[in-house]
Structures are given as structure tokens and as C-alpha cells.
N, C-alpha and C positions, 0 to 999 in steps of 0.2 A: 615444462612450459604448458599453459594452458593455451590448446590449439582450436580456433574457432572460424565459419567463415565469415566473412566482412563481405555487404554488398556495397556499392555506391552507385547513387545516380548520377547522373550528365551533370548539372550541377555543381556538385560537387570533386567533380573530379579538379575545375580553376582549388577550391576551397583544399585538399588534402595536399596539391602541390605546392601551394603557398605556406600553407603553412609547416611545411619538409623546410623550406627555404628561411622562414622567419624562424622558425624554432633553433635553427643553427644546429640539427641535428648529429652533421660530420658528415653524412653518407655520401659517396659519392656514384649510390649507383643511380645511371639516368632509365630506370624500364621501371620504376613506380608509373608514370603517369599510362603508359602500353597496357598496362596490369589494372588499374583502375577505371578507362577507358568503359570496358562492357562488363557488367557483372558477368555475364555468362560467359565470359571466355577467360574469367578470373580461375586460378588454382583452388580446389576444394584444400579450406584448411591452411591457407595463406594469409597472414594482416597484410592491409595495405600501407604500407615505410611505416614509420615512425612519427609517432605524436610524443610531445613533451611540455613540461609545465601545469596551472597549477590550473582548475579547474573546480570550481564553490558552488555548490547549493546548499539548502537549507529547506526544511520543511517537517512532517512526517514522524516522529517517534516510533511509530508502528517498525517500520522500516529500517531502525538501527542496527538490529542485529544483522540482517540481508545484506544494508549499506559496509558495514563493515569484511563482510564476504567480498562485497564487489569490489571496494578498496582494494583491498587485497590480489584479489584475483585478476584486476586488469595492471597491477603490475607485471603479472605472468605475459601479459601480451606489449605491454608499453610499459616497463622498467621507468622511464623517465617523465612516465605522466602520474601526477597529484590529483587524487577525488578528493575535495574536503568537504564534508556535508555537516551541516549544525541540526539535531535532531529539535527542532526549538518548539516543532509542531507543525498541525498542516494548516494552520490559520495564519500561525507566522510564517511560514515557508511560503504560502499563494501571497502575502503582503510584499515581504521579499524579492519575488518573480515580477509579479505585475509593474512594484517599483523599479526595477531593474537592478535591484541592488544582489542580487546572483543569476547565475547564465544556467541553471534549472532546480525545477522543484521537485520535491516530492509533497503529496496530498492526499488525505484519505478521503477527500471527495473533491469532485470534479466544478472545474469553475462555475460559479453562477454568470447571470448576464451582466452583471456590473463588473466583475472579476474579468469576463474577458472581455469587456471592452477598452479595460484597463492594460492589459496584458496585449492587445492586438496596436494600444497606442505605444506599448513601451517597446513593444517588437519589431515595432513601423510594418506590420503586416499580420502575416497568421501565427499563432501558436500551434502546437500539437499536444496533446495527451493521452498519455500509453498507461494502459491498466498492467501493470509491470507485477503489480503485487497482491499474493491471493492468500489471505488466512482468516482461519477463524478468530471469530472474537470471543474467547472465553468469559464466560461468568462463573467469576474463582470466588472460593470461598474460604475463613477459616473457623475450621469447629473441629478437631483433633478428635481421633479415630474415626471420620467422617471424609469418605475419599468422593464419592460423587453422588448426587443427588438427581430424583426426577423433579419436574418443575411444566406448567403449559406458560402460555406467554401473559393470560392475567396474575398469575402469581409471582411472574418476575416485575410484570410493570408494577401491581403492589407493594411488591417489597421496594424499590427504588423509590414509590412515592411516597412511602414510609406509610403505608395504610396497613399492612404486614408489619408488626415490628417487634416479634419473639418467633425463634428457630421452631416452636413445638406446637407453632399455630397449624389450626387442622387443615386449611390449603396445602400447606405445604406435608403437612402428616397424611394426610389424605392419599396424598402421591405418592408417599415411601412408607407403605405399612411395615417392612421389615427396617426399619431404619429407627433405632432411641432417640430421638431430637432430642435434645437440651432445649430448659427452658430459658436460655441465655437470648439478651435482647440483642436485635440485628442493629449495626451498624454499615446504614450502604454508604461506600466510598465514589465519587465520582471526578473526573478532572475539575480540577480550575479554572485550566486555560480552554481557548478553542480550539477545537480538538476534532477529528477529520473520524476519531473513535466513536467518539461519544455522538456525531453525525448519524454514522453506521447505526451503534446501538437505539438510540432511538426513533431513526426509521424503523427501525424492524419492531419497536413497541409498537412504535402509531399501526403500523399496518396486520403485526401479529395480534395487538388485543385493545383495538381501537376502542371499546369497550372503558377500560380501565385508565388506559392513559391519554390522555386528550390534550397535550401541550405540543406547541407547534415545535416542528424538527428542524434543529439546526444546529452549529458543533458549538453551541453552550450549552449547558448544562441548565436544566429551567425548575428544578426543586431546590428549593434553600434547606438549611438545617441539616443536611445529612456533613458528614468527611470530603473535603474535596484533596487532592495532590496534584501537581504535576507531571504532566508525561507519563505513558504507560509505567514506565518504570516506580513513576510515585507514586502510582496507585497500589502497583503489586505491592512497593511496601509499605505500605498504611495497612492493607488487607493482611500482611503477614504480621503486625505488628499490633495486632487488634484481634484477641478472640472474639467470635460473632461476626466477624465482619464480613463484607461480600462487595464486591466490584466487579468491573469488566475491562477488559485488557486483551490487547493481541494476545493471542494463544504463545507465543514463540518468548512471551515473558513472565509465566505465572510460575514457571519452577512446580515443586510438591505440594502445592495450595489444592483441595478441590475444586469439585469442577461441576456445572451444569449440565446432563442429558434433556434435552429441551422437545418440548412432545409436538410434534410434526405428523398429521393426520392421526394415524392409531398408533404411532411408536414413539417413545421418545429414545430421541437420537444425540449421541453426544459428540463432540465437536471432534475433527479430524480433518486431515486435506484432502480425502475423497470426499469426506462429506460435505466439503467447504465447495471444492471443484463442482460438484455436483450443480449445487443452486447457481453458479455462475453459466457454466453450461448451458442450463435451464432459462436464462434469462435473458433481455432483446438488450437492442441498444437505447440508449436516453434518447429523451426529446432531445433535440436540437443536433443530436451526434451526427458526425458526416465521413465517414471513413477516408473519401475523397479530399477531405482538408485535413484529417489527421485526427480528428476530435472522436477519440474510440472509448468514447462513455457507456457504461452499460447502467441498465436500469434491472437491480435487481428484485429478484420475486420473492420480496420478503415473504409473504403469507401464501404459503407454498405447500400443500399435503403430498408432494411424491416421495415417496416409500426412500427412506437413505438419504437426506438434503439436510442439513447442517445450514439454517438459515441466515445468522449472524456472523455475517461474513465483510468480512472491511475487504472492499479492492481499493489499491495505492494506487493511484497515477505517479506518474512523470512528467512534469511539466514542461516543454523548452520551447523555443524561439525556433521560428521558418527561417529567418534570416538575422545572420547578428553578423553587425559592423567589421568585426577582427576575425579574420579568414582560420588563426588560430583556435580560437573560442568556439566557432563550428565546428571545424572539424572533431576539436577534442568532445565536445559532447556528440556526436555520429558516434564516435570511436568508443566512448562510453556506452551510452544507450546501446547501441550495437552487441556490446559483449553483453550488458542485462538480459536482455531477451536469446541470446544464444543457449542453446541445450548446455551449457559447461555454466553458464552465468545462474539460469533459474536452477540447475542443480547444487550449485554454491548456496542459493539463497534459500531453498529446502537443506540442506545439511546445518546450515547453520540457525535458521528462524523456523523449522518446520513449516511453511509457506508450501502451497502448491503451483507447479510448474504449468506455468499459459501452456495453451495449445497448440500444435502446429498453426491451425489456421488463426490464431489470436498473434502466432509469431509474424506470418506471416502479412497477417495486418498495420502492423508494428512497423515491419520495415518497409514498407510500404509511403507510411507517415514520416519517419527518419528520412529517407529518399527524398523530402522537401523539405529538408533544413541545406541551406547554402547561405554565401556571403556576399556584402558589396549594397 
């Protein structure tokens, strides 16, 4: 069994008893509520009883492979509790949330002001958002015997705006003198849908080679003409299914496709969760973030020259509700959330998405925010 600690706040101690009692667990031991009372006098490595039932989000693609780790894994702790998460995207996953039609999201970017003012009326209060998820966003390519390429970030925003549109153009030969280009024409792939990726990637254009690409940032897509797919995964295969091609995709789903080393002050640096962790690190929180309401947004430094920083970096939220109606529905997202951020949860979600694991003090922010979801 996977063994993790569970904190709970005052709050929630009404919300984990109630729903022992609604879930029809069977237990009949009565030293859950004694146990749940003060974190600190809680057992290292104890759940607190038993959550059961079926518990939906929706959001996020990036986060499939992680999500399916976590599925998985908080069976080890709660046998009787159901994660069902629909990868639809993080455009539909914040529609989804805001509307109330699932009890949390996942998002590769963080609510705007309309988003949460929608999400604080459907919550009858605050929300919370946990940067749960840290990977790089690869820019995969396919061009066989060609495993990684240099690149600065005018040449990547060129080729996406198709101003770049043959592999043996001298920008990009420029950068890889020891590398034969073909002179096969580029085809860039990008999503369809709105996409919490394609967010990421083009903040890091605007702010890497503002220069080049001057289209305003948002998870559409804003060049016409090129390949578009579905979900990271339709991208990878479009890009696997197209000599020449090239896209951008959570790292945790390009498989044997190349890859971009991307030039950050005097080196170029190719994508990894040190060097992902790094720029996150490195970077403060967003406008409006409040740790004290739970809204743990960071504002990353895309245009970043320190030595090892892996810029194109997507962090996932987590989206849920301070308070929801069914004392059940709380608790089981605490119980959830909980084990994601626990050392055994982000290690599931690195073994299985290569994602890197938040930090003590990001964990410990986190449950922090969790500690203000209750019910009633």
C-alpha cells in the first residue's frame, strides 16, 4: 500500500466524519474523528478512515499520463474511491469547473478574471489553484537520423509562423553546423482546440523573441495554414505521421520523435525536469496570486538567461471549490488532492509523465490551500 501523511484542518474534520457516515463505509471504529481533530497529534503515515465513491474532473491533456498514475495510486490508499478525469483539455476542463459540471479541474493555465469570477459564483465562495504539475514542453520533430537539434527562440517563432518553411534554411543550419539538414519542407503541427499548452508555448514566443512573433497569447492557436490535431496526443501523432513535421507537446508524450535544445543566454539547453524545475524555481507568483486564499499561481520567467533553465515549461493547476454542498464531494477531493502533492503522489506522476516533483515549500503551500476546502 501506498503510505502517505493526510493533514486536515478544523473545518474539515465536520466534512471527513460525514462523509465516513454517508459513504456507508461499514467501519465501526469511532477514533477517526480524535485522529483527525489536530494535524499534529495525527500518526506519521496514517489516512484519515475511509472515502468512497466516484469523484469527476475534466480538464488538461498535459496531465494524462500523471492523472492516470494518480487513479491508480490513491486506490492504494482509498480502494473504494473512483478518480474519473476526461483529458478534453484545459479550456474545456476550466468551462466544466466554472460551470459546475465537475467538482475539479485540471489547467495548463490559471484562471483569468472572468473565469474566476465565474468559478467563485459556482463555488458560492473561493476557489483554490495548486500548480500540482511541472514539465517541459517539448518541441518534437520528425526528420529521421535527426535526434536533437539547436534552435534560439526567433527561429522557433519563425518556423511556427511558417516564415522558416525548409529544414536546410540557414537559421536553423546556422545553429547546427555539424547536423546534414534535408531540404524537406517544414510542416508545423499545432492544437485545434484551446489548449492550456499551446498557452504556455506562446507565452514563451511572445516573451523569448518578441522580435518575431507578435500575436497576442492565449490557448488558441493564432496562425492559420499550418496542421492542427487534438490534444497533446494528436499532435505527437500528426508530427510522427508527417516527415518534416515539428510541434510542441508535454515532454511525457513525444515517445522517439526529436527534440529541441533551445539557447538560453550562451548555451542551448534541452528540455529535462531539472531543467524545467529550474525556471519554475526561478520564478515569483502572478498578479493577483494570494497564497492566503489558495490561488498559488506563478508567473513564469520566460526570457530567462541562467545557465541550465529549460524555459518552455507548462505548470498544470488543480482547480477545486473552498466549499461544496455534499460533505462527500469535499472530503473526497481533500483525500485526492492530498495524495497528489504527497512525496509518493509526485513520484507516481514523475515515473510515469517524467514531470518534476513541487517542492517542499510549494508542498507545503498546497496544503495549506486544501486546509480551506469544507462543506455546508
Amino acid at each position: 500500500m501506498t503510505i502517505f501523511s493526510i493533514r486536515r484542518s478544523t473545518p474539515l474534520v465536520g466534512v471527513a466524519a460525514m462523509a465516513l457516515v454517508l459513504a456507508a463505509c461499514g467501519s465501526d471504529d469511532d477514533s477517526t474523528a480524535d485522529e483527525t481533530t489536530d494535524a499534529g497529534t495525527q500518526s506519521e503515515g496514517e489516512a484519515t478512515g475511509d472515502l468512497s465513491g466516484q469523484l469527476s474532473g475534466a480538464g488538461a491533456s498535459s496531465q494524462a499520463a500523471a492523472m492516470q498514475a494518480w487513479q491508480a495510486g490513491i486506490l492504494d490508499v482509498y480502494p473504494d474511491l473512483t478518480v474519473n478525469y476526461d483529458p478534453v483539455g484545459s479550456g474545456g476542463g476550466r468551462e466544466q469547473f466554472t460551470s459546475g459540471g465537475v467538482a475539479f479541474a485540471g489547467s495548463d493555465a490559471a484562471l483569468d478574471e472572468e473565469e474566476s469570477a465565474a468559478a467563485n459564483e459556482t463555488c458560492g465562495g473561493g476557489f483554490i489553484q495548486l500548480p500540482n504539475y511541472i514539465s517541459p514542453v517539448a518541441v518534437a520533430f520528425n526528420l529521421p537520423g535527426i535526434d536533437s537539434l539547436n534552435m534560439d527562440a526567433d527561429t522557433i517563432a519563425q518556423i511556427f509562423d511558417q516564415q522558416i518553411t525548409t529544414w536546410d534554411d540557414p537559421a536553423i543550419a546556422d545553429q547546427n553546423p555539424d547536423v546534414d539538414l534535408p531540404d524537406t519542407p517544414i510542416t508545423p503541427v499545432n492544437r485545434s482546440d484551446e489548449s492550456g499548452t499551446t498557452e504556455n508555448f506562446v507565452e514563451y514566443l511572445a516573451a523569448a523573441a518578441p522580435g518575431s512573433w507578435t500575436y497576442e497569447t492565449s490557448g488558441d492557436w493564432p496562425v492559420s495554414g499550418g496542421e492542427a490535431a487534438q490534444g497533446n496526443s494528436g499532435v505527437v501523432q500528426a508530427i510522427n505521421s508527417g516527415e518534416g513535421a515539428i510541434g510542441y507537446a508535454d515532454a511525457s508524450q513525444i515517445g522517439d520523435l526529436g527534440t529541441v535544445a533551445v539557447l538560453v543566454g550562451e548555451e542551448y539547453v534541452p528540455y529535462s525536469t531539472e531543467a524545467a524545475a529550474a525556471v519554475v524555481n526561478a520564478s515569483g507568483p502572478a498578479e493577483g496570486a494570494d497564497p492566503a486564499t489558495g490561488n498559488l499561481a506563478i508567473e513564469l520567467e520566460r526570457d530567462t538567461t541562467e545557465s541550465g533553465v529549460y524555459p518552455i515549461v507548462l505548470v498544470s493547476y488543480h482547480l477545486a471549490c473552498q466549499n461544496y454542498d455534499d460533505p462527500v464531494t469535499a472530503a473526497n477531493v481533500v483525500g485526492f488532492l492530498e495524495y497528489v502533492i504527497s512525496e509518493e503522489g509526485q513520484q507516481a506522476a514523475a515515473d510515469a509523465a517524467g514531470s518534476a516533483p513541487i517542492t517542499e515549500d510549494s508542498r507545503a503551500a498546497a496544503q495549506s490551500a486544501i486546509d480551506l476546502i469544507q462543506s455546508g
